[in-house]
Steps between C-alpha positions, in 0.01 A plus 500: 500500500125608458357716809143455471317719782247325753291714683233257600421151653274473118829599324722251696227255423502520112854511491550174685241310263597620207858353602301152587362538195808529290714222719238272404500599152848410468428149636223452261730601230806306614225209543427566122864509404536133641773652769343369777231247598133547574651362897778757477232769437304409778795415736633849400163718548464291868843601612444866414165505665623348839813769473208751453347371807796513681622794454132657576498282807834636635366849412209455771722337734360149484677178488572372136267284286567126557580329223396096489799292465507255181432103543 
């Protein structure tokens, strides 16, 4: 396991995008590949957002993110 020191707010910052960056990356690459769909990509990078959202929502105490139900 890497320890990678955060000191600051900035550092936390540019560690979590960089991350971003390279989960979405690998679904652009996977996308390339032909292992998933262009749907599946999106479906994929939605889910992860609303987890994000979630689990910053829970963080500040706040009721979780609604999610619309499908038709």
């Amino acid at each position: 396991m890497i320890h990678i020191p955060i000191k600051t707010k900035d550092d936390a910052m540019k560690l979590f995008n960089l991350f971003k960056k390279k989960e979405l990356e690998g679904l652009d690459k996977a996308l390339a590949m032909g292992m998933i769909t262009e749907e599946e990509k999106l479906r994929i990078a939605a889910a992860r957002a609303t987890e994000t959202l979630d689990k910053f929502l829970e963080k500040k105490g706040r009721p979780k993110h609604q999610t619309a139900r499908k038709l």
